[in-house]
N, C-alpha and C positions, 0 to 999 in steps of 0.2 A: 495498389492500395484499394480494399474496398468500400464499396460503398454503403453510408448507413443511413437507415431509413429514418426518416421526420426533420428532427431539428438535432440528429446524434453527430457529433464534429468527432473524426479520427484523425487522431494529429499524434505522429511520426515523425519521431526525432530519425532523419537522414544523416545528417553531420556530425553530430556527436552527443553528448548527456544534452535530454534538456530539461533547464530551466523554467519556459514560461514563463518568464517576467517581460512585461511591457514596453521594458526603453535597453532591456540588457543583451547587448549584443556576444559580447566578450568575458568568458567567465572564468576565472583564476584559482584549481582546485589547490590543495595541502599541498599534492605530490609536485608542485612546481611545474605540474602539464599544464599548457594552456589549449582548451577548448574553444573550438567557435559554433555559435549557435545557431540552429534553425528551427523556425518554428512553421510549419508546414502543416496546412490542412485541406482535407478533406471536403469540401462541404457535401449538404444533404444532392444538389444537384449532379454532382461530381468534379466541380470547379476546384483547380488547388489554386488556394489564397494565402495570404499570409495572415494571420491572426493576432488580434490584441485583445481579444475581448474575453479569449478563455478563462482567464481570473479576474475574476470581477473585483475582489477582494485584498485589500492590503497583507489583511491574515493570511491567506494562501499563497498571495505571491512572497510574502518571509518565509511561509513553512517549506514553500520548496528551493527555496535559496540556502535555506538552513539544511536542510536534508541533503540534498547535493554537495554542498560543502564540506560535510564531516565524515562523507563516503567516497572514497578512493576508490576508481577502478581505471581499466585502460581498453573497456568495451564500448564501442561504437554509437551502438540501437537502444533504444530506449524506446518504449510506448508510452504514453497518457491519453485518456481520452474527455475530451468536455462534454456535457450533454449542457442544451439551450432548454430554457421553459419554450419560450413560444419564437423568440428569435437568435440573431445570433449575437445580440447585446443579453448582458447581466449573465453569463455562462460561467460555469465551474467544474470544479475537476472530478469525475466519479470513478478516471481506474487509474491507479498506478504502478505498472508491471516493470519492476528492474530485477526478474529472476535471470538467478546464471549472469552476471554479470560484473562479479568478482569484485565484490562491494566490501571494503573492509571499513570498519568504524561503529557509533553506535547509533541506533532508532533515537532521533533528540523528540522531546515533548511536543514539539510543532507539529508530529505527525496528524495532533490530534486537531489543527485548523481547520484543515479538509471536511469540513462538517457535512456535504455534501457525498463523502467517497462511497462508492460500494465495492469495489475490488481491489484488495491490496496485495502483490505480490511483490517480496522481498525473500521468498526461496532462493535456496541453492546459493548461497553466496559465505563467506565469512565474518558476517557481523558479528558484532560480542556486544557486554552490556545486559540490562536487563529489557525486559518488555514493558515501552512505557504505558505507564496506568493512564496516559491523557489517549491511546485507542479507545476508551470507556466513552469517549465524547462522539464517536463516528456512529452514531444511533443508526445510518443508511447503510451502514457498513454490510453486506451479503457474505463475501469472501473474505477470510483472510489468511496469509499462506505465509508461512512464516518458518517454512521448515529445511533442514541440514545448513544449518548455520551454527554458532557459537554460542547462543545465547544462554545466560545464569539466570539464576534468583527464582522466583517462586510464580505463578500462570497465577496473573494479579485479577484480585477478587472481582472486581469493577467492571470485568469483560462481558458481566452481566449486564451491564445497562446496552448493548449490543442486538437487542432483541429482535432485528432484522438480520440477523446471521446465521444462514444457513452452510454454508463450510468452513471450519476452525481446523489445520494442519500448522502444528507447533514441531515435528516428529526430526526427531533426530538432532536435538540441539544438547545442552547439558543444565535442562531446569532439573528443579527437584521441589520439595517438599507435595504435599497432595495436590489430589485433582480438587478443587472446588464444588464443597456437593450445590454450591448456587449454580454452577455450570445448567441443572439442570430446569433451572426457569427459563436457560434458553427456546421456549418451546418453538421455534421455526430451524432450530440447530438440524441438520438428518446427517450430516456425516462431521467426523473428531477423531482425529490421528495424534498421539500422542506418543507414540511408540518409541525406544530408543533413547529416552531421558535416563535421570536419576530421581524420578517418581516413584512417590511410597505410598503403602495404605492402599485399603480398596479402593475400586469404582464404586461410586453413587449409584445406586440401585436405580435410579431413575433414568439414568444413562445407558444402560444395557440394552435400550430399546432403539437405540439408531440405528438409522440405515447400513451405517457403517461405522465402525469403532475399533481404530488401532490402539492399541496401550501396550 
């Protein structure tokens, strides 16, 4: 596991999905598997500790109770990582990486508790549903990775209020209707994959100038 610098906590689910929640040992998905949990961290020293403090939050600790719960998978590893203001009390969640992990169900609203997140990867997996509009709330959000999955319905207008996002990959899911010419207020966006949908209509002329642009 390595080590991160200041007050950054890398915390590695070893045992199975995690949770992050404070008193929950034992977690009981759809599929009738039962999961046991570990919450294992990192600290800034190199000490592994056990952690209570990564969700400071009632909100976050529901939105990943909720999240976990309505996705099915039967893979092992899971990452999240907390970042601390100045210590290891009042900490929150800024990445959470469940790509490739054969996640079926859909993105529920809660995604959007995380007020703090900056990386969200939920690639490569079979999720369906639409792309919920409460992502509009993750204002720190940098990353977000949301591609060869199942997902329908239209690349919801709101993803503007996101204006700390510099990579946006939707690519290879089954949206449709147009690209959003508001996409182009993103102005911190440099790279948008969007390729392999059922998208119509031009590009926003203001878009053509990224670093990199699949469609």
């Amino acid at each position: 596991m390595s080590k991160l610098m200041g007050s950054e906590l890398s915390v590695i689910l070893i045992n199975r999905l995690l949770l992050l929640l404070v008193s929950l040992l034992l977690w009981q998905l759809g599929t009738g598997t039962t999961f046991n949990i570990g919450t294992k961290a990192a600290a800034a020293n190199g000490d592994n500790s056990t952690t209570n403090n990564c969700i400071h939050t009632a909100s976050e600790a529901n939105a990943l109770q909720l999240l976990l719960r309505s996705l099915q998978t039967t893979e092992e590893d899971a990452e999240i990582v907390c970042s601390c203001a100045n210590s290891n009390e009042n900490c929150s969640v800024t990445e959470i990486n469940l790509a490739g992990k054969k996640l079926e169900g859909q993105i529920y609203d809660s995604i959007g508790d995380f007020e703090n997140l900056k990386i969200l990867d939920l690639s490569n997996n079979m999720l369906t549903g639409v792309i919920p509009t409460s992502l509009g709330k993750l204002q720190h959000l940098q990353r977000l990775n949301l591609a060869n999955n199942i997902l329908t319905g239209s690349i919801p207008d709101n993803l503007t209020a996101l204006q700390s996002l510099i990579f946006l990959d939707l690519t290879s899911n089954a949206l449709t209707g147009s690209i959003p010419a508001s996409l182009t207020t993103l102005h911190n966006l440099t790279i948008l994959k969007l390729a392999y949908n059922n998208l119509h209509g031009e590009i926003p002329q203001n878009l053509t100038g990224l670093q990199s642009l699949g469609s």
